[in-house]
Structure formats: structure tokens, C-alpha cells
N, C-alpha and C positions, 0 to 999 in steps of 0.2 A: 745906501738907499736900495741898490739892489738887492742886499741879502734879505731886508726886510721883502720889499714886493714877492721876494721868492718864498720870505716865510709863510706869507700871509698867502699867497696862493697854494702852500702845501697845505696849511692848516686849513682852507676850504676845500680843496681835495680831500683831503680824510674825511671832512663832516658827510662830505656829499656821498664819498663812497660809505660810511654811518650808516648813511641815513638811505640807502638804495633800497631801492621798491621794485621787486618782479613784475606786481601784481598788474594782470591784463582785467583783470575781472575786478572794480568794487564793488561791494554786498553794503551797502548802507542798511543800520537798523537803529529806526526810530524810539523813541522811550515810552514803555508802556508798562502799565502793572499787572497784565495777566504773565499765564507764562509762558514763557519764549521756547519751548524746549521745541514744538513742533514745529516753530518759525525758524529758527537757526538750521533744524534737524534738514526741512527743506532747501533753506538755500542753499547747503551744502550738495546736496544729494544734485540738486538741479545746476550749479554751476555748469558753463557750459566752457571756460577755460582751469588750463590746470596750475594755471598761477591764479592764484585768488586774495583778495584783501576783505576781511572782516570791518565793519567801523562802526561802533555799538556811538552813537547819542549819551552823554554823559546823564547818569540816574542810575536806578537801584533797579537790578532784575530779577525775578525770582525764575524759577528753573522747575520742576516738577519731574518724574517717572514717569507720568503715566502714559506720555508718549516718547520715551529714549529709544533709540535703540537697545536690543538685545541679541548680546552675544558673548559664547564660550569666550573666558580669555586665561590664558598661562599668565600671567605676574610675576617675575619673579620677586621672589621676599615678600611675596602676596599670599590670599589664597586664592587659586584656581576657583573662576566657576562662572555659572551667568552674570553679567554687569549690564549694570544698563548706563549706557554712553550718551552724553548730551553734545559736547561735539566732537566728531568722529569723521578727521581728515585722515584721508585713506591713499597714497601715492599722488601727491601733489608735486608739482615743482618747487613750485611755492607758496607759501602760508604765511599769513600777516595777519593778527589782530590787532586791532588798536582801541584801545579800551575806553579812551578820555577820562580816565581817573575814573570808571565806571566801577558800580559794586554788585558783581552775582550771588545771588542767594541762593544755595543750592539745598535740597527738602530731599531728607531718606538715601535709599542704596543707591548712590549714583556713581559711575566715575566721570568726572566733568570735561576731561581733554584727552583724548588720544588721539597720538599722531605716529603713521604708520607709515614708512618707506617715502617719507618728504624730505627732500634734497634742497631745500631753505626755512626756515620754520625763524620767524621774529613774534613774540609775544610781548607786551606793552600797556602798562595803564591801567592796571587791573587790580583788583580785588575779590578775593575768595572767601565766602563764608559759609555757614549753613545756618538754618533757622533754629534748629533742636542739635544739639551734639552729641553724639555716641560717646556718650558718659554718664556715670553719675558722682556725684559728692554730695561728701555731707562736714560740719564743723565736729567735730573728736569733741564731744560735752562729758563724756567720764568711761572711766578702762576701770575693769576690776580682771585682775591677773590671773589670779587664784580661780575666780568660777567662770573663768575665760569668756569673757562678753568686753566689747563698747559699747556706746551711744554715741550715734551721731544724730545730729539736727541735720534734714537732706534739705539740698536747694529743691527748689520748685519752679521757681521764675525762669524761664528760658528752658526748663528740662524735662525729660519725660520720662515716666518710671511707677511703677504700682506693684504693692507689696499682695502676691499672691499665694497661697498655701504656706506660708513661712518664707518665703524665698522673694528677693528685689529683684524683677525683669523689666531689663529697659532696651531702647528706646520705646518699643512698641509702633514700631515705625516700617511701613513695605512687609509688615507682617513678620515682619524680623524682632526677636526678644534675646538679649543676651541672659542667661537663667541661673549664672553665678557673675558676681562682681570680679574673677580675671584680677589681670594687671592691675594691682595697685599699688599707690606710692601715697605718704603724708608728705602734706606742703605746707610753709611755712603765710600764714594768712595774710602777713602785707605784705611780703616781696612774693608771695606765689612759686619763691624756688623749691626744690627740694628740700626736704626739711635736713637738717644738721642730724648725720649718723640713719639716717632711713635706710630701710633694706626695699628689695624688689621683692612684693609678696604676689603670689597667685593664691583668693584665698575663693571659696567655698564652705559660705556659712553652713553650719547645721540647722539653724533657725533663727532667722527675726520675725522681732514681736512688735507690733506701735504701742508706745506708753500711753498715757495718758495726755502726757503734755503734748504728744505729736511726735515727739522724737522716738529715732528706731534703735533698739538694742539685737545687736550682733552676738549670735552665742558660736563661738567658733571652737573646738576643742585642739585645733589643727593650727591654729595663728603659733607663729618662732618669735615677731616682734611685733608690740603692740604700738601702736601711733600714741604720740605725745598728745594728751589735752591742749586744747587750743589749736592743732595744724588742722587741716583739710584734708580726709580723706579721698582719693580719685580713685575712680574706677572707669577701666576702658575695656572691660570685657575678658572672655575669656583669648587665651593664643589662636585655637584654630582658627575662630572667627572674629579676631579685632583687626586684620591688615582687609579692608575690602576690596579698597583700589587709592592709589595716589592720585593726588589732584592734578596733575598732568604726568602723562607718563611718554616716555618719547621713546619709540623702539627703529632701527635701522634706517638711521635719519641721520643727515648731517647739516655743519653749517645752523646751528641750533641758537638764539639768540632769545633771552628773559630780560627783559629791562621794566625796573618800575611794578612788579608782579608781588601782589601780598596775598597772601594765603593764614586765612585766623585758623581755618578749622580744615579739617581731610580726616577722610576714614583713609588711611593707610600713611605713605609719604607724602612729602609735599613736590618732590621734581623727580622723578622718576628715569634712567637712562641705559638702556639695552642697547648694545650694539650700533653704538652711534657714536658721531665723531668731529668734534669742534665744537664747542657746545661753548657760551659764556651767560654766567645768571650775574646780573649786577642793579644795584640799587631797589634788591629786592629786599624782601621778609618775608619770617613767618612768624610769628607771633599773638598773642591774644590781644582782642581788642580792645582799646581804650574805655571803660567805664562800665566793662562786664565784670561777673563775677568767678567766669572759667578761669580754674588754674593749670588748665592744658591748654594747648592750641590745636597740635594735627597730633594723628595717633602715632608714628612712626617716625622715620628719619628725617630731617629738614631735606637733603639732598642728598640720592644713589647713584650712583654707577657701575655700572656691572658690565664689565669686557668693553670696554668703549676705549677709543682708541682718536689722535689729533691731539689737539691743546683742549684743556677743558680751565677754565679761568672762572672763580669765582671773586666777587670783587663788590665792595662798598655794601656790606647784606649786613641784616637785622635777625639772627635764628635765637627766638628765645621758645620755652615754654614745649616745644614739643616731647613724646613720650620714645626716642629714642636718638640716636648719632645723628650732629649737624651735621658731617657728610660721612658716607663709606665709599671710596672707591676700591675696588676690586676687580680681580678674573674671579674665573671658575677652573675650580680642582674637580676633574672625573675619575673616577676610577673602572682602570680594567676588568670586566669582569672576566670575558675572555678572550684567549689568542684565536681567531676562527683560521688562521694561514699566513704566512709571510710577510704580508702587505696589510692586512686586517684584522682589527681590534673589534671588539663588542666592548661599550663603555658605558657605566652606570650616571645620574644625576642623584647622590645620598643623600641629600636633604628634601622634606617635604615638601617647601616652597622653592626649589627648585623645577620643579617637576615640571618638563615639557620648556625649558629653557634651552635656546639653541647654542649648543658650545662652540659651535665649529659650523665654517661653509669651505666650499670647493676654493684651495687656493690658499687655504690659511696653514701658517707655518706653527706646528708645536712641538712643544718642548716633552721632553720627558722625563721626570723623577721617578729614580727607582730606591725604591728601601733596600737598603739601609741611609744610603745618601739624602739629606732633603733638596741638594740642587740639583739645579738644570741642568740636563748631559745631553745626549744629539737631538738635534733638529729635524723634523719631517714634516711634508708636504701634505696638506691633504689632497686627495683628487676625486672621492665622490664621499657622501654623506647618507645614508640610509635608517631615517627614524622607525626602529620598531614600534617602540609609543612611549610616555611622557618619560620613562623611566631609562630605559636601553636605546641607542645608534649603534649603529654597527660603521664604522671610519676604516675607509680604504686609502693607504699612502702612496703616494708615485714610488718610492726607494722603500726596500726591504726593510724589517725591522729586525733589533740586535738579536742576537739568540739568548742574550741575559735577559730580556724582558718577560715578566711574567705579572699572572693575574694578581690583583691588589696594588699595582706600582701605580702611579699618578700623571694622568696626562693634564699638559694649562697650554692656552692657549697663547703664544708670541703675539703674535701680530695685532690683535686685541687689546695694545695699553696703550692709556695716555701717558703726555707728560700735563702735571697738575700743579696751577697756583691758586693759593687761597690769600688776598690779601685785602687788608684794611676792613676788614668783617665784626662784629661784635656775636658772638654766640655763649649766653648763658641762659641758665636758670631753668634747664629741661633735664628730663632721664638722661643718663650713660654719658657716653663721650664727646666733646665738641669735637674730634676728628680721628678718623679709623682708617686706615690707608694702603693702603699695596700696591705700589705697581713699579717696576724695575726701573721706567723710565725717570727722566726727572721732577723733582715736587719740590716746590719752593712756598712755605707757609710762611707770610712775614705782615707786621705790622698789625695783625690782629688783637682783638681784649677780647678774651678769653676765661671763662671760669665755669666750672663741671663737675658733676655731682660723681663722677670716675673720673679717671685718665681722662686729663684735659687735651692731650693727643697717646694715638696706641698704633703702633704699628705692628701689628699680627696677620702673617699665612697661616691658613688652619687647614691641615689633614683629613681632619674629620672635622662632623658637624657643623656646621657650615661650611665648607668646605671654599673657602675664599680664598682664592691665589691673591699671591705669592711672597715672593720676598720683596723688598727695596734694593737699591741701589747708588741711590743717589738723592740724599735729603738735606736740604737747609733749612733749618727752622732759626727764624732771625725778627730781630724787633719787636715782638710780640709781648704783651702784656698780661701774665697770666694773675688771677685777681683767685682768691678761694677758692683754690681747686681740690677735689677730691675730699669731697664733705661726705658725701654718700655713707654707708657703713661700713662696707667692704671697703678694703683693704685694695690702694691704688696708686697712682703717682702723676705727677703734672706730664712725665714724658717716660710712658712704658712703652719697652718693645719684647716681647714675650712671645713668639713662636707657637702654635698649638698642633703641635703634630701626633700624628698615631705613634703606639709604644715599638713599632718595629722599626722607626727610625732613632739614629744615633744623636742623642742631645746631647755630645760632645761635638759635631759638626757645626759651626757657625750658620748662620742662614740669612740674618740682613747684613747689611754693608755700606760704608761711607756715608756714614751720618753727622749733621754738622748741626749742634745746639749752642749757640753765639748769640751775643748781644740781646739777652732776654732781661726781662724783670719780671722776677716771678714774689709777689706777698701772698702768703698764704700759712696758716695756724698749723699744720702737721708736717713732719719731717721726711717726709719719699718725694724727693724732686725728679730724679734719674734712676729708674729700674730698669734695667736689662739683659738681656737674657742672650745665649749665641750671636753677638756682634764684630765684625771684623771691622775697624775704625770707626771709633766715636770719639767726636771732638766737642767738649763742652768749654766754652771760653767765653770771657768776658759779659758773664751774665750778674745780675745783682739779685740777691736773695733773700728778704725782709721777713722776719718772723712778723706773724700779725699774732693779738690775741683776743679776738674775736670768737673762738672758739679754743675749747682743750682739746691738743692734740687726742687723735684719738688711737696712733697707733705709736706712739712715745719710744718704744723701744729700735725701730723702723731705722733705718740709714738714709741719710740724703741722699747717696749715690749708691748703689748694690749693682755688683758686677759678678754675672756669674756666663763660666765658659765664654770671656768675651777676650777680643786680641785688637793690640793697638788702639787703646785709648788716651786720650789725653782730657787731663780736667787743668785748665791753667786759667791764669788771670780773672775770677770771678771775685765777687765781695758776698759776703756775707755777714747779714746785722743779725743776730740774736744769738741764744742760749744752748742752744743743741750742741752736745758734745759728740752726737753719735752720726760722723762727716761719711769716712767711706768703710764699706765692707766689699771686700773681694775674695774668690778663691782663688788657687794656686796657678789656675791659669791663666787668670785673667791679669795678677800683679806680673806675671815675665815680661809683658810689653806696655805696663801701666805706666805713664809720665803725668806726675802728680806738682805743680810747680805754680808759683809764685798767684796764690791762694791766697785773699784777705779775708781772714776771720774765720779759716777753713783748716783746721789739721787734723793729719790723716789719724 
């Protein structure tokens, strides 16, 4: 009897500690159909404690620009520029919305949440949409190859977009027109996934024409693959300006809490996370909504993280539909531009969207790689930080730096990683990866259903272009269900890890480490299960692997397992049902410490 009382009193202890509320301030808001952007924009501004609770009246709100704020913002994985902000918590204690299953409508260039230097942030009960969406499509009604045109039949209902001098500009919206169709993908018209073998096009017609029937023919001289009759053409615009802003973006913020948060539609990402720390999103989504006829949701990643650092837990989530990675987490790789003195580096940001992201503050410990090595070698302190502007910092260390260091070598930043779990999630049926990952610390992905038009997981540090630290360290990937993976055109695997380093590093050096792929089921119609690339222990065991045919393979020749420059592996105890003869390939380095062993249905 006792252990029960003490159960049940722990088990209220946690709800209550759950369920803990800062807030000294409630902002009550009543339900109304004008829009709210001035009325929110106020109570914030005017709050007179810095622990605050939001409580929206359960109903639909629509949201407007014309009174946001406006202000410069860096984004990272965005593009830099004016945004206008509907709500705009600025160094709170604490922040609390509570939605009541409430739904905002949000209309044109907005970014709808940012939250800056808040030390509690709970979000709850909500829903994200917009009225019009930064896109357009149309149904693929016929492709002629040879005189390089389609036709597509465009939506209209819910869209916006007008065919001017030859050219489709859309949305026409904040005065904004995207004036090539960008990013596009064919989807497949009743599941909305990706279509079977699609590539990533950016295309720029030469000219459409309206037929007669209404429908518009595409003359493109420049298209590589033309979309199958019958899928859906998508377009989200061109690269520079399809990421506008994520629908919440959280920068230098900890203690970070999403429960219950759907998100159909975002010009950019859907959770967005700069240097911030403890974060859990659970029992959310992002996905299109029931009974529409979009076959995107938001334009970019379901969930980012970039240098964040604590536990970051994602748990019981819905990411379908989106136009890039269900999650990336990552550091930032700078490089040296120059040595200014003993103690002091000049360090670049090489990527575009990068620009004006903060790598480093006073007190953070970094790592340094130097080429030809891709790993981490001494450790240094920072002790001051000086932004020349978005591009150069000049980083001063407390302890001297080697005399082997020089310009081009790569500084990432320590102290800046989480440990990350993703579990019990469903993420299909969107562009690229359902997971993209780096960070030294621990990562345990388990229990997830999972299926990806690439690499259903990739763990890649990249040297250049994007410039994403770092390596792994420590990975369990366990229970998970991976369902048709790597349909896309390109050439991919249910679990790649592939390094992208500049040519002056040694790709005979190893670079991730202690990966553990166990207890999966993976069904899926093409043969690349495990591709990897410089791995020092990879342990795949006891997973079950179901030829489906659903599709023709589309890379037949492919290996199940390809190991290159990789040490100490082990593939054991797995099953394997179907036809594939082509089980492993390795080179010479990688069979010296390969153990290949007690395999159903698998020989070498």
C-alpha cells in the first residue's frame, strides 16, 4: 500500500511539475474575425511582467501584415532581410501560449513566432495555416520530349498566380512575385508523395502559353526530367527567395517546450533553433490539411537545429508533406580566413544563409580541424568575440594557438551540441531526408515509421557548402520501421553516412564513429540499405529486410551494404526475404576488421 501511495504521489509530482506555469501576467484573447496582428502585437509590447501567459478563446484567427512588426533578421538556413513579425517575444522569463485547439490564419510575408533570449518558452494547442500558399501547381495532362514542353491544368481554388508576358508569377502577394517556378518536384496525385524516381528540378521556363482549353503549356529547352502524366507538378519558388522565415523560430533560448503545435503551411521551416538548449516538440505536426488539395505543406525542414546544445527530444510527431529534412541538426564549420596573432583568428561564415549567424560567444570551447586530418585536435577557449559584419569575426583565445594552424583549417564549435532523441514519430511523404544529423554527442532514433524520397537517415559533416559540423559519435538506431525508402531518382540508401569534405582533406581518414543499426525492419523495393563511407564501428544486427515490389528497383546493380574506407564492422544476425544477390561490397580496408556472421538469407 505504501509503494502504491508513493506511486501515485510521484506520478502527481511530475504532472504538476508538466504542467508548471511562470506566468505572473495573463493576456486573455477573446475570439474575433478581424485581425489580431495589432491586438496581440500590443499586448505584448505593453505587458508589464516578464513572465507572461498568452490564452487565445478557442476559434479561427486570421493575422494580417499591415501592422507586424518590421525588422532586419539573419535566419539562419533563411534568407536575411525585412520580416514582418506577428508575435515577437523579445527576452522574456517566461512565455506561455495556450492555444485551446485554436487555428491562426496567417496572409502574405509574415514570420509568425519569434522568440529571443527567453529562459522558458511552452507552446500548446495550436494550429498554423495560411490563406494563399507560396506555391503553385498544376495536374502533368501531357509532356512532348522532343519539342521540350508540358501542360499542366493549374489549381486556382485556394492559389494565386497570373500568367504575364510568358512567364507564371505567383503569389502576388505583400507585393512579392516569385517570376520562375524554382523548386520543383512531381507528386504522385492520391498519396501526394513524391512521385516514384523524381529528381530535384529548378526550372525557368522559356515561355508559357494558355491554350485554349485553359490549360498552360511549359516550353522549357533546359528541363533533364520531364514529370510523368498524371502526377502534380509543385512549385515553391525560386532558392534565393523560397526560405522567408520559419514559423517559429527560437534563438538563445532555453527550456523550450511544443506540445500539441500543427503547422500545414510556412514560408521557410516549421521549428526553427539557434543556439538554444533543451528543447522537446511532442505530439505535434506538420502536414497538409485534411480535404485540401496542396501537395506540400511548409517550404522547408519540419525541424532545425543549428548549434544548440542540452537534450533536445522529439516525440509522438506527424512530419509529412514538407519540401525538405524532417529534422537537421547540426554545428557550424568556419573557416580561417586569417591568423591576425597568437591568440587571434579572423574566421569566415561560406555559406549564403549563413550570413550574420553567431558561431561563437565569450567562454565557448572550440575544437579545431586542420587539413589534411578531418578530426577534432586541441581545444581553445574563447575570451572575446568581435563581429566585423555578417560574413568575418575576428575570435580571440585565452591559450595561444599551435604554430601548425593556418588559413583554410576549420574551426566548430564544442560546447554547442546536443545529445538528441527522436522517437515514436511518423515522418513521410515530403522532399529529401526524414533525418540529417551531426553532433558528437549522444542520438538515439528508435521506434519511428519512417519512409523518404532520399536517405531515410544521412549522417553527414560537410567542409564546404553547407558547411555543417561535424562528426558522430555515438548512434543507436533501433526499432524503427522503415517503409519505401529512397524512391527519389537519385541514387540513395535507407542509412547513409557519406562525409562531404573539401579535396584537401584525406578520405582515407575515418570521420564518424560508433554506430549502432539493430533491431530494424526495413520493406522497401531497391537494394542500398547501408552505404558508408569513413566509419570506425558499425554494428548492423538483428534487423529484418523484406524485398517489396511495389516498385522496380531502380538502382538493381547497388549493394545492400557498400563499405568503403570503413574499420570494424559487424553485419550479424539479420534476415533477409527476397531476390537480391548483390548482399555486400567492400574494399581492402574495410574487409581487414569486417565480421560477417550468422546472416539469414544474406551471403557475402
Amino acid at each position: 500500500m505504501k509503494d502504491i501511495k508513493k506511486l501515485i504521489f510521484l506520478t502527481v509530482f511530475v504532472l504538476l511539475i508538466s504542467n508548471t506555469s511562470y506566468a505572473t501576467e495573463i493576456i486573455h484573447f477573446k475570439h474575433t474575425k478581424d485581425d489580431m496582428t495589432i491586438t496581440v502585437r500590443n499586448a505584448i509590447e505593453k505587458a508589464k511582467e516578464k513572465d507572461i501567459k498568452l490564452v487565445f478563446e478557442k476559434g479561427v484567427y486570421t493575422f494580417l501584415t499591415d501592422y507586424a512588426i518590421g525588422k532586419y533578421l539573419r535566419i539562419t538556413n533563411h534568407g536575411n532581410g525585412f520580416k514582418n513579425i506577428i508575435f515577437n517575444f523579445d527576452a522574456f522569463n517566461s512565455v506561455e501560449v495556450e492555444g485551446n485547439n485554436s487555428e491562426f490564419i496567417f496572409n502574405g510575408q509574415a514570420a509568425p513566432f519569434i522568440f529571443e533570449g527567453c529562459k522558458n518558452i511552452k507552446v500548446s494547442n495550436l494550429t498554423l495555416d495560411w490563406k494563399v500558399p507560396f506555391s503553385f501547381q498544376g495536374d502533368v495532362i501531357n509532356v512532348n520530349e522532343k519539342e521540350h514542353y508540358y501542360d499542366l491544368k493549374p489549381y486556382t481554388d485556394g492559389y494565386s498566380w497570373k500568367l504575364t508576358k510568358g512567364q507564371i508569377q505567383f503569389p502576388g502577394i505583400n507585393d512579392f512575385n516569385f517570376t520562375s517556378l524554382g523548386s520543383t518536384l512531381s507528386h504522385n496525385k492520391t498519396t501526394k508523395a513524391v512521385d516514384y524516381g523524381a529528381f530535384d528540378m529548378s526550372l525557368n521556363p522559356n515561355f508559357v502559353e494558355k491554350l485554349p482549353n485553359g490549360n498552360l503549356r511549359f516550353h522549357d529547352k533546359n528541363i533533364k526530367h520531364f514529370p510523368r502524366i498524371g502526377t502534380v507538378l509543385q512549385s515553391k519558388g525560386d532558392k534565393k527567395n523560397n526560405r522567408y522565415a520559419p514559423a517559429f523560430l527560437v534563438r538563445n533560448s532555453s527550456n523550450v517546450t511544443f506540445d500539441k503545435v500543427i503547422i500545414h503551411h510556412a514560408l521557410g521551416m516549421g521549428f526553427l533553433f539557434e543556439r538554444s538548449e533543451d528543447i522537446q516538440i511532442q505530439n505535434s505536426g506538420i502536414y497538409i490539411k485534411d480535404g485540401v488539395d496542396r501537395v506540400i505543406s511548409i517550404i522547408a525542414d519540419a525541424t532545425h537545429f543549428a548549434n544548440c546544445k542540452g537534450d533536445i527530444l522529439i516525440e509522438n510527431c506527424r512530419f509529412e508533406g514538407m519540401y525538405d529534412d524532417g529534422t537537421n541538426v547540426h554545428g557550424t564549420y568556419v573557416e580561417i580566413d586569417e591568423i591576425i596573432n597568437d591568440k587571434t583568428v579572423r574566421v569566415a561564415l561560406r555559406h549564403d544563409q549563413q550570413l550574420g549567424f553567431e558561431f561563437a560567444g565569450n567562454g565557448d570551447e572550440i575544437w579545431f580541424i586542420k587539413s589534411p586530418d578531418p578530426n577534432r585536435t586541441e581545444v581553445n577557449t574563447v575570451s572575446s568575440v568581435k563581429v566585423i559584419n555578417d560574413i568575418y569575426s575576428e575570435i580571440t583565445f585565452e591559450d595561444k594557438l599551435t604554430s601548425d594552424l593556418k588559413s583554410g583549417d576549420i574551426l566548430e564549435n564544442k560546447t554547442w551540441n546536443p545529445t538528441f532523441t527522436m522517437r515514436g514519430n511518423t515522418i513521410r511523404d515530403h522532399r529529401a531526408r526524414n533525418i540529417i544529423i551531426k553532433t558528437p554527442k549522444k542520438i538515439i532514433i528508435e521506434n519511428n515509421d519512417l519512409s523518404s524520397m532520399m536517405s531515410s537517415i544521412m549522417l553527414r559533416g560537410e567542409t564546404f557548402y553547407w558547411y555543417e559540423s561535424g562528426n558522430v559519435e555515438d548512434v543507436i538506431i533501433q526499432n524503427n520501421r522503415f517503409i519505401h525508402c529512397a524512391y527519389g531518382g537519385a541514387e540513395h540508401a535507407v542509412l547513409k553516412v557519406s562525409p562531404r569534405l573539401r579535396k584537401d582533406f584525406d578520405d582515407s581518414i575515418t570521420y564518424d564513429r560508433n554506430i549502432q543499426f539493430i533491431n530494424n525492419t526495413i520493406e522497401t523495393f531497391d537494394n542500398r540499405i547501408i552505404w558508408a563511407d569513413r566509419v570506425d564501428g558499425l554494428i548492423i544486427k538483428n534487423n529484418t529486410i523484406k524485398q517489396t515490389f511495389t516498385e522496380k528497383p531502380q538502382y538493381p546493380d547497388a549493394f545492400m551494404f557498400d563499405l568503403i574506407n570503413c574499420k570494424n564492422v559487424e553485419i550479424s544476425d539479420n534476415r533477409y526475404e527476397g531476390t537480391s544477390k548483390r548482399i555486400l561490397q567492400t574494399d581492402e580496408e574495410s574487409k581487414k576488421t569486417l565480421i560477417f556472421k550468422k546472416n539469414k538469407g544474406l551471403k557475402k
